[in-house]
N, C-alpha and C positions, 0 to 999 in steps of 0.2 A: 408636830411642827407648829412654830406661832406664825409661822407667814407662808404665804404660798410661793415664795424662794427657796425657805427652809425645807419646807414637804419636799418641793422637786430635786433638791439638795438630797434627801432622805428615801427619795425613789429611786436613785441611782445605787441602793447600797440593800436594800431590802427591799420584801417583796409586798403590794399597795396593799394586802390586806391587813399588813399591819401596819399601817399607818393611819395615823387621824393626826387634821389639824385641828387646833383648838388657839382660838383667838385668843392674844393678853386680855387683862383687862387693869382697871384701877378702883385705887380705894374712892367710891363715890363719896363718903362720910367727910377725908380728905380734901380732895379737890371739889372745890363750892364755891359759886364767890362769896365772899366775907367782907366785903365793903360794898355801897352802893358805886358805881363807876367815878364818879366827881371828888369824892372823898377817899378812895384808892389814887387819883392822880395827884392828890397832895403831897404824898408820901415819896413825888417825884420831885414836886414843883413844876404840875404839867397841866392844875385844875385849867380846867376849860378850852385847853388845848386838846387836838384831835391826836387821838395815840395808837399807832401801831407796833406790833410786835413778836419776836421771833425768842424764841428760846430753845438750846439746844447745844451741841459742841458746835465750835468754830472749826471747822474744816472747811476744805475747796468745794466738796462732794456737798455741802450743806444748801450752797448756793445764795447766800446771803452778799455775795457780792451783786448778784442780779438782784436783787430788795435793794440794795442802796441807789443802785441804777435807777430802778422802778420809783423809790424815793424824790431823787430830782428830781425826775419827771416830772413828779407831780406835785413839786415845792414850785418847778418852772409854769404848771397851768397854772398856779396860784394859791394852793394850796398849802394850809397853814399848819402842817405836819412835822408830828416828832416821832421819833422811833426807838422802843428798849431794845437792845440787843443784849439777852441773858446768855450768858455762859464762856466757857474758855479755850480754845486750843490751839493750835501751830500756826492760824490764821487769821489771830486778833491781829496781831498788827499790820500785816496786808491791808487789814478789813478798815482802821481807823485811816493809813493812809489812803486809803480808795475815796473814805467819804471826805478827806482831807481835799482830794483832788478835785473830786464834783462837786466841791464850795459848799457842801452840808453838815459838815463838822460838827455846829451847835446845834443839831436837829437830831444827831446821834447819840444815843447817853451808851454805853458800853458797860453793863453793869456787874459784869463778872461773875462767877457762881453766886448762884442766890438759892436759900432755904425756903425764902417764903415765895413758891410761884402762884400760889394762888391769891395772896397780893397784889403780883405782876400781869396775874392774866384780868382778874377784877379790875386794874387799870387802864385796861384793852379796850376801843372801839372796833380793832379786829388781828386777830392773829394772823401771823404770815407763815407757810413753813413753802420755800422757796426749793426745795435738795433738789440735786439731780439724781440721786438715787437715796432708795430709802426699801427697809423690809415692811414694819410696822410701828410706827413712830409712832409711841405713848406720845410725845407731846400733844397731838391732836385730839385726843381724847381728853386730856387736862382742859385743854382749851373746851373744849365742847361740854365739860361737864360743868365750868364755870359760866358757862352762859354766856359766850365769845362768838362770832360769827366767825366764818373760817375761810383764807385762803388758801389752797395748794398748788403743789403740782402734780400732774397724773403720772407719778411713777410709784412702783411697789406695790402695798394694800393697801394706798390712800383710795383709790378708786371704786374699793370697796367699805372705807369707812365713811367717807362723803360721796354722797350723791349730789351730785353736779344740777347747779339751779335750785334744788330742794336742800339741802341741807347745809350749802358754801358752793363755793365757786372753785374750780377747778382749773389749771392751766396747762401748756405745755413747760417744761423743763428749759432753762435758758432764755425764755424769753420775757427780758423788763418790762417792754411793752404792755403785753398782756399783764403781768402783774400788777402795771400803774392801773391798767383799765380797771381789772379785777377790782383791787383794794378803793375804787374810785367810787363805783357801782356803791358797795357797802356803807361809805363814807357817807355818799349824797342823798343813800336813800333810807332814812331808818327806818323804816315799816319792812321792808324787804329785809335787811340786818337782821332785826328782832325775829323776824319769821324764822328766816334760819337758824339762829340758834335756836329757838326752840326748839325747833324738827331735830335739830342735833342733840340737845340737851336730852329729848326723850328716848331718842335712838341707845346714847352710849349709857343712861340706866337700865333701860330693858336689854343689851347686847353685849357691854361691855365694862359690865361691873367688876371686880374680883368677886363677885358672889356669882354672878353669870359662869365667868371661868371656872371658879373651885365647883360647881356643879358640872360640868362638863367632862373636868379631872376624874370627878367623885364616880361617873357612870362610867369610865373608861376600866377604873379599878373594877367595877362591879363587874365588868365583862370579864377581863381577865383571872381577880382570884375563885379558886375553886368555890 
């Protein structure tokens, strides 16, 4: 199992002994930033502007209408905030009238599938992944191996891949609130940002490489063949 949904999925069907979960992981060689952050937000027209961002499908279950919510907020304290919103599905267009509605419109860039995310996340002052439900969402790891500070919310294995105050900030599900506060924290404080990613940064090379995982695989097979 790669998540501990999937395992308890897989405990209902077989018996625990044979089950092991084994976390994803991703190509670290990959995912890296490759621009310094000033010189990635050119490639938006967003140099010097403060940027946050989400990447992933658009569905309801993503929560990214709560980040637009969270977004005003925090255009309404004063802040001079723009947001990528990467990827595509049943609820892009919801999603553009929402930020239509709460007068953020040109604060939203909606960028569609995109190849280059390690681009997108090197453009990040801080990732958002907002879902109300989630197993094990690579994106967070992307993010963390670019060197991105990270907000969430505590549902799935996120709880397990950030540690809360030490590695990102963590929140309840549905609430913009706390996400404006979240994403605010980050913004206001670089010394604190920077700390986190790195705590993150070091975590998902030692935990959550695909060389981490394909060792894990590699010792499962070893038990099993003769």
């Amino acid at each position: 199992g790669v998540s501990n949904d999937v395992t308890c999925e897989l405990n209902k069907h077989m018996d625990d002994s044979k089950i092991r979960k084994i976390d994803n992981g991703i190509d670290v060689t990959k995912y890296r930033r490759i621009k310094e952050k000033d010189e990635a937000k050119k490639y938006f027209d967003l140099q010097g502007k403060k940027v946050i961002g989400f990447v992933g499908r658009l569905s309801s279950e993503k929560g990214v209408a709560f980040l637009l919510d969270a977004v005003c907020s925090l255009v309404d304290n004063g802040e001079d905030i723009y947001t990528l919103v990467v990827g595509s599905g049943d609820f892009l267009e919801n999603l553009k009238t929402h930020a239509l509605s709460l007068g953020i419109a040109q604060r939203v860039i909606f960028t569609g599938n995109r190849t280059d995310t390690p681009l997108i996340y090197s453009a990040l002052d801080v990732f958002v992944l907002p879902s109300l439900k989630e197993a094990f969402p690579m994106v967070i790891l992307e993010a963390m191996a670019c060197g991105v500070p990270v907000v969430a919310t505590r549902v799935g294995d996120i709880p397990r891949i950030i540690d809360d105050n030490v590695s990102g900030l963590l929140v309840e599900p549905k609430d913009a609130h706390a996400l404006s506060d979240a994403v605010s924290i980050l913004l206001s404080n670089e010394d604190k940002a920077e700390q986190f990613a790195r705590v993150a940064y070091e975590k998902v090379q030692e935990k959550y490489s695909s060389i981490a995982m394909a060792n894990k695989y590699r010792k499962v097979y070893e038990q099993v063949l003769p």
